[in-house]
N, C-alpha and C positions, 0 to 999 in steps of 0.2 A: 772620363767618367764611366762609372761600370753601368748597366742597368740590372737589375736583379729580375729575373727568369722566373715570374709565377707561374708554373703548370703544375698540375694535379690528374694524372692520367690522359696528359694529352689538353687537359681542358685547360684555359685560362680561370686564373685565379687571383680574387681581386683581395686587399689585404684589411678588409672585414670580420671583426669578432661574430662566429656565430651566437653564441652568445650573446651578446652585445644585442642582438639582431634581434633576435627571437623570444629572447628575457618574457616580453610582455608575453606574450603569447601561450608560453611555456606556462609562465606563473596564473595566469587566466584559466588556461586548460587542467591543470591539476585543481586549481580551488574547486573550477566548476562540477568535474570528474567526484571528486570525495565529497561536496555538499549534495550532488545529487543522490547519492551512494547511500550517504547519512539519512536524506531525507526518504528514499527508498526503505531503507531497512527500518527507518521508523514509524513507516506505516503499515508495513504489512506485520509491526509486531504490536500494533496497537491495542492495549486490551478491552479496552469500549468499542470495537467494532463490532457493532450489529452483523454488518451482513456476511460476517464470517460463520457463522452458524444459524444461519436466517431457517435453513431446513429442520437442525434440532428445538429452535424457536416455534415452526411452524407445526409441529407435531406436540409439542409439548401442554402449546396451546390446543388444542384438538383434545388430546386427554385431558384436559379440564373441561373443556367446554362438554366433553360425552358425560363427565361426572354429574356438571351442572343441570345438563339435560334430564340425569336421571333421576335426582335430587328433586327437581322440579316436578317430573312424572309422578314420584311418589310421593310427593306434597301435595298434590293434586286429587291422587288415588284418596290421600289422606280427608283429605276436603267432600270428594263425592264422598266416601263412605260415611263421612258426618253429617251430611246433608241427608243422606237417604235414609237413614232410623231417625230423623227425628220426625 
């Protein structure tokens, strides 16, 4: 009876599919890899995110608020002036 000589540089070699082996793991690692990916790229392309322009939000309101301020001022102005001729 012959026996058949598994080495692979030296090393012993047992006659196991890698494949076989690693299948789960393989398949596990790639889903998880491209759903993260997926889920990545779809947040940072989200178009309701607020806090991606939180600064041109933060300004914008400000020149409203100075309009409002000043609307107010001259509503006012408007008010004393009516008050004082009569």
């Amino acid at each position: 009876m012959t026996t058949l000589n598994r080495t692979f540089f030296g090393m012993r070699v047992w006659p196991a599919s890698m494949l076989k082996t690693y299948f789960p793991f393989l398949l596990s690692g790639t889903t998880a890899y491209f759903l993260f990916n997926f889920a990545a790229v779809k947040m940072m392309d989200d178009p309701t995110d607020k806090w991606a322009n939180i600064v041109e939000n933060v300004r914008q309101a400000s020149k409203q608020q100075a309009l409002k301020n000043e609307a107010a001022d001259w509503y006012n102005a408007q008010i004393a002036k009516k008050e004082g001729t009569h």
